[in-house]
N, CA, C and O atoms as a DFTB+ gen file, in Angstrom:
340 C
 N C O
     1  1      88.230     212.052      90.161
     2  2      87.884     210.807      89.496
     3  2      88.605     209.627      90.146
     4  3      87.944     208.698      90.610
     5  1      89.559     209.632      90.180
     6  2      91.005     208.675      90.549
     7  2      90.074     208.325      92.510
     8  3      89.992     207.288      93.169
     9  1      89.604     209.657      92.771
    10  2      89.006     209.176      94.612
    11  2      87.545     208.117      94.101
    12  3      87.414     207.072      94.739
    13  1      87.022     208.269      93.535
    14  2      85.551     208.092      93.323
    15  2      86.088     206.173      93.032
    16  3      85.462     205.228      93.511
    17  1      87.221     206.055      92.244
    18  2      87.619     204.321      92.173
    19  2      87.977     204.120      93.551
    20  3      87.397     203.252      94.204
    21  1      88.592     204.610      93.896
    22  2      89.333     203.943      95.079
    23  2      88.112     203.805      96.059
    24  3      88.004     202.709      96.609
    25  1      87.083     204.870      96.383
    26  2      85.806     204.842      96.432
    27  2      85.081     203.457      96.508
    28  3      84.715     202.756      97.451
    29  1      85.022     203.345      95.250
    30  2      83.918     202.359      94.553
    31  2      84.727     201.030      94.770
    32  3      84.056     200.000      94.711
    33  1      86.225     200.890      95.040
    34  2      86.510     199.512      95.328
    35  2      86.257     199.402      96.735
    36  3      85.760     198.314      97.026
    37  1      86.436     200.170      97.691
    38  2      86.044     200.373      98.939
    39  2      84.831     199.639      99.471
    40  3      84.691     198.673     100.221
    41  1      83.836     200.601      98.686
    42  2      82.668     199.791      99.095
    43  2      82.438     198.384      98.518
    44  3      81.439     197.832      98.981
    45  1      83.131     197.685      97.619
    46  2      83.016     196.476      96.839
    47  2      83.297     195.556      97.890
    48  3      82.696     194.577      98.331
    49  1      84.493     196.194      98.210
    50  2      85.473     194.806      98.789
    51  2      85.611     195.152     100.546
    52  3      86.331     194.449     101.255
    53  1      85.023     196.019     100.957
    54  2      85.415     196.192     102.163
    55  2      84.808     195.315     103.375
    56  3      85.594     194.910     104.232
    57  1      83.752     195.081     103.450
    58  2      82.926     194.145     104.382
    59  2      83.401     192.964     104.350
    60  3      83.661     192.342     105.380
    61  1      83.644     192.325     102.722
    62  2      84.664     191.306     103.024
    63  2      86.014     190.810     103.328
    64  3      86.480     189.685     103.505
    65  1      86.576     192.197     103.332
    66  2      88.092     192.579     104.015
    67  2      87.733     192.257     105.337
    68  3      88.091     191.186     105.826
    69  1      87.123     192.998     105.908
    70  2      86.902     192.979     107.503
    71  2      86.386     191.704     108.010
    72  3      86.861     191.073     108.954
    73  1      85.345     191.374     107.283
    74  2      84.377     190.048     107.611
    75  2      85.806     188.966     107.487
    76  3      86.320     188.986     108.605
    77  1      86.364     188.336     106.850
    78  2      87.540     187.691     106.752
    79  2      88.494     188.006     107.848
    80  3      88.490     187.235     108.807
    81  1      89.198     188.876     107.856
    82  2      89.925     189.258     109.112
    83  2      89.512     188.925     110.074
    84  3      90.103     188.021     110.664
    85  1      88.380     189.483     110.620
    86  2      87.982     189.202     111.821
    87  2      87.017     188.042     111.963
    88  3      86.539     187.777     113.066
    89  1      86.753     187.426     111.007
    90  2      86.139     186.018     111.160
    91  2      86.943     185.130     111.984
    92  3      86.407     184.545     112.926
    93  1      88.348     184.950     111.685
    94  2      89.146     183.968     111.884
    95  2      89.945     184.439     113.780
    96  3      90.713     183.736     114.437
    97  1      89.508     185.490     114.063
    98  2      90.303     186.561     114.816
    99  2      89.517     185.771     116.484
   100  3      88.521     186.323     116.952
   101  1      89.947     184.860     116.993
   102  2      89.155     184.322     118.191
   103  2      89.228     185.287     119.496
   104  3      88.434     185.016     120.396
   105  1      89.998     186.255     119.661
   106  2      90.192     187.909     120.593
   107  2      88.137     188.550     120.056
   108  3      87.471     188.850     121.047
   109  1      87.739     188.623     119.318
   110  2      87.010     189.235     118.048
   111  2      85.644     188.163     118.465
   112  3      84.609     188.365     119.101
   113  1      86.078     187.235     117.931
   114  2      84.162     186.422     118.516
   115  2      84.203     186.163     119.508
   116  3      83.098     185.938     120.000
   117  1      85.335     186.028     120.384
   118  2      84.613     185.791     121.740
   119  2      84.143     187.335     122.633
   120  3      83.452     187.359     123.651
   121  1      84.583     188.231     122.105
   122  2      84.018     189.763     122.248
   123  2      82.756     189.775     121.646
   124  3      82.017     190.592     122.197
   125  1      82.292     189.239     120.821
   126  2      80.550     188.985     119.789
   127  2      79.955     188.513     120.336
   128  3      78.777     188.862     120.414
   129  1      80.683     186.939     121.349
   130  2      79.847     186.298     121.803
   131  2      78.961     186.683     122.971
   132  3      77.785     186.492     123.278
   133  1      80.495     187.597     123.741
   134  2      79.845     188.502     124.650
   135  2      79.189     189.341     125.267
   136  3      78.897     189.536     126.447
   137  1      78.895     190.057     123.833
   138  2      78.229     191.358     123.686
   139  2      76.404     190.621     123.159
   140  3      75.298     191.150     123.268
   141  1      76.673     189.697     122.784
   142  2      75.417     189.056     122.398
   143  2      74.594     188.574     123.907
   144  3      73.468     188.914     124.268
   145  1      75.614     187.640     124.646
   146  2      75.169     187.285     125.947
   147  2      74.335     188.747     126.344
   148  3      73.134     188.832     126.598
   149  1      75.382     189.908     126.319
   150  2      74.737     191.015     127.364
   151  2      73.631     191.954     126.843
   152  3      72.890     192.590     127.593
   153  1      73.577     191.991     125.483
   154  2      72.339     192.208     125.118
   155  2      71.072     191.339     125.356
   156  3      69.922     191.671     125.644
   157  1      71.597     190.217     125.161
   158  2      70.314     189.099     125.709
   159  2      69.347     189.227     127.104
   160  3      68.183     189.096     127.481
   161  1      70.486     189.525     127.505
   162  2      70.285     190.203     129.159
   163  2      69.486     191.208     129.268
   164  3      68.282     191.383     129.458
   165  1      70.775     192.076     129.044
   166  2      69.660     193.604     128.346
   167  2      68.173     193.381     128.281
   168  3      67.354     193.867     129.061
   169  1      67.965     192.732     127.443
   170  2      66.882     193.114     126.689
   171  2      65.761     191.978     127.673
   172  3      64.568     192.068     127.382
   173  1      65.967     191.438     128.266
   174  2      65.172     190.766     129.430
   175  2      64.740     191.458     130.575
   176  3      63.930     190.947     131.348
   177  1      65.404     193.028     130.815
   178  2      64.738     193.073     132.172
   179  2      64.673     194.818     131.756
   180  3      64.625     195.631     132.679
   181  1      64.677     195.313     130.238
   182  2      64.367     196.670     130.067
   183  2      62.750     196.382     129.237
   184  3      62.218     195.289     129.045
   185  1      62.279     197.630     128.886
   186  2      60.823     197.994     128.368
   187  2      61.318     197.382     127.044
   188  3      62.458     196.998     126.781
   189  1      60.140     197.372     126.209
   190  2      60.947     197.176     124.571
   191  2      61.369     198.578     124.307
   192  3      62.482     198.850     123.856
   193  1      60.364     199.560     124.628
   194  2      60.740     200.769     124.065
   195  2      62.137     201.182     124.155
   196  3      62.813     201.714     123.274
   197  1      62.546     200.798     125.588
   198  2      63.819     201.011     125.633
   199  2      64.739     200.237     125.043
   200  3      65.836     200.767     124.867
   201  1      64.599     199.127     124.686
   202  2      65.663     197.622     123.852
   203  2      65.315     198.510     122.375
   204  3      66.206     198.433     121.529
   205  1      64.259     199.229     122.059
   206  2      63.935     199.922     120.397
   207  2      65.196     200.819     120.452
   208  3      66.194     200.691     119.744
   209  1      64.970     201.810     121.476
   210  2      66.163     202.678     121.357
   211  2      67.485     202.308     121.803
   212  3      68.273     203.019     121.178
   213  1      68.056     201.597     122.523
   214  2      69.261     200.800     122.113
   215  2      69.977     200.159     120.678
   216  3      71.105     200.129     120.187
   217  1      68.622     199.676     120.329
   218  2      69.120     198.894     118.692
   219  2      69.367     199.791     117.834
   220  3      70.115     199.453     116.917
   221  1      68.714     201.528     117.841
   222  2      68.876     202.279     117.076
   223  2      70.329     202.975     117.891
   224  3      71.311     202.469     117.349
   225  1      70.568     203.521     118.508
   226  2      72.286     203.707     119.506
   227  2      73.021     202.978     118.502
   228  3      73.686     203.497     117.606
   229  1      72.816     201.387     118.764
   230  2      73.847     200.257     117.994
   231  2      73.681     200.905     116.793
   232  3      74.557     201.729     116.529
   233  1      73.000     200.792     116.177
   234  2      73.185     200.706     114.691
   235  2      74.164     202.359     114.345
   236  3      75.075     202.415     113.519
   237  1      73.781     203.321     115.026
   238  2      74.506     204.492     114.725
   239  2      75.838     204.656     115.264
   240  3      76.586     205.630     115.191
   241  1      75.964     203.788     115.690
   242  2      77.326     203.574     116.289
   243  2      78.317     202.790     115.430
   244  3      79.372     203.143     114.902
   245  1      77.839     201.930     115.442
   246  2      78.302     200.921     113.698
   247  2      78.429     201.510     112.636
   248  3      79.372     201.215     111.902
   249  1      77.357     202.664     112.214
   250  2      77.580     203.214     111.383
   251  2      78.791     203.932     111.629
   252  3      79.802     203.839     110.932
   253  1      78.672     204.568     112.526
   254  2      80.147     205.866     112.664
   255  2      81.268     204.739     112.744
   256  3      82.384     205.220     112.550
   257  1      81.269     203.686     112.924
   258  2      82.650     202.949     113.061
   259  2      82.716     202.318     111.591
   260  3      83.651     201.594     111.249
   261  1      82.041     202.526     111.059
   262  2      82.165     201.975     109.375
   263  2      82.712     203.340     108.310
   264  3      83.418     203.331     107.302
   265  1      82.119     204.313     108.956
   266  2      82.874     205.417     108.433
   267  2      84.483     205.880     108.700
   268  3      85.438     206.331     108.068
   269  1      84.066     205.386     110.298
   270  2      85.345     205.305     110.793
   271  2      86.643     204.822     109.910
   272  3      87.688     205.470     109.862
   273  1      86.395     203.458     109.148
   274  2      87.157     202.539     108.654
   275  2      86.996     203.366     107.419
   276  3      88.103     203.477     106.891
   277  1      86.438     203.741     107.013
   278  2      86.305     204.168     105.665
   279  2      87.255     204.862     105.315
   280  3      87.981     204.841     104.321
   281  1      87.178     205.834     106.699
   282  2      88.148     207.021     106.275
   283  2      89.314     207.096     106.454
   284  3      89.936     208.153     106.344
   285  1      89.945     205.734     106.833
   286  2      90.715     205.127     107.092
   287  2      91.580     204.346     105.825
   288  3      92.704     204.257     105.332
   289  1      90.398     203.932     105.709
   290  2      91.207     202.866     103.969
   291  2      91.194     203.844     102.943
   292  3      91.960     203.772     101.982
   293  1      90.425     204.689     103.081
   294  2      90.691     206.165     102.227
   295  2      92.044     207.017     102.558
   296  3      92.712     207.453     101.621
   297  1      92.297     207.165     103.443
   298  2      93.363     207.622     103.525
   299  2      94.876     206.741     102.962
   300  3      95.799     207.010     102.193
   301  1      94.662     206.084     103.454
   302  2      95.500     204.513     103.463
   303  2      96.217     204.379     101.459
   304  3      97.347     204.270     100.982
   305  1      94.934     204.460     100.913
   306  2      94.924     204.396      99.753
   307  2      95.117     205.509      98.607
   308  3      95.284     205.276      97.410
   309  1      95.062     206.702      99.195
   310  2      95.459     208.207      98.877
   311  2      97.104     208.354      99.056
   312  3      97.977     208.848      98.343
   313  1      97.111     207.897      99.944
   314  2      98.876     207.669     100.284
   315  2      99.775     207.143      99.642
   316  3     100.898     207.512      99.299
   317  1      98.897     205.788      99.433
   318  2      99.341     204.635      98.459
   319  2      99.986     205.372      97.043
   320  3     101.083     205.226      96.503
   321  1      98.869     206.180      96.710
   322  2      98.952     206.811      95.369
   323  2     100.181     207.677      95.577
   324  3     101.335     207.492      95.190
   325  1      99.690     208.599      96.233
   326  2     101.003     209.368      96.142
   327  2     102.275     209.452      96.166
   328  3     103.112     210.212      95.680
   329  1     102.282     208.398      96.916
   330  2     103.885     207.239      96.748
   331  2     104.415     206.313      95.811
   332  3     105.553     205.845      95.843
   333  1     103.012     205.936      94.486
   334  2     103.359     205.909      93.475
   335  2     103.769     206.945      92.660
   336  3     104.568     206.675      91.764
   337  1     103.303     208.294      92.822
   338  2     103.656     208.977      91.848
   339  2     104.728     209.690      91.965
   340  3     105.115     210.383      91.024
């Protein structure tokens, strides 16, 4: 029960944990800005089919790095506890 909160604040508050952090983080957008340039690119001199299956790559990749974090602030916060108790 006690995982399923820590859980549920996770997903509440987490995008805007990160989104904040790294909003302000200028190392961070100018890496966005970059990766935007080179997709732009990208996607100018490949098939679409191939720019289709890239965007799906990205997105599963993001995903695993969101889990990544997840399991991360999950841990983070399991710890937390146990060092309260």
């Amino acid at each position: 029960m006690e995982n399923q909160k820590i859980e549920d604040y996770y997903s509440e508050h987490s995008s805007t944990i990160f989104s904040e952090m790294l909003g302000e983080d200028e190392n961070y957008q100018r890496l966005k800005k970059a990766k935007l340039a080179a997709e732009k690119a990208l996607q100018n001199v490949i098939s679409k089919e191939a720019w289709k299956q890239y965007l799906a790559l990205d997105e599963i990749g993001n995903e695993l790095e969101c889990a990544r974090y997840k399991a991360m602030y999950l841990a983070g916060a399991a710890n937390c506890k146990k060092l309260e108790e």
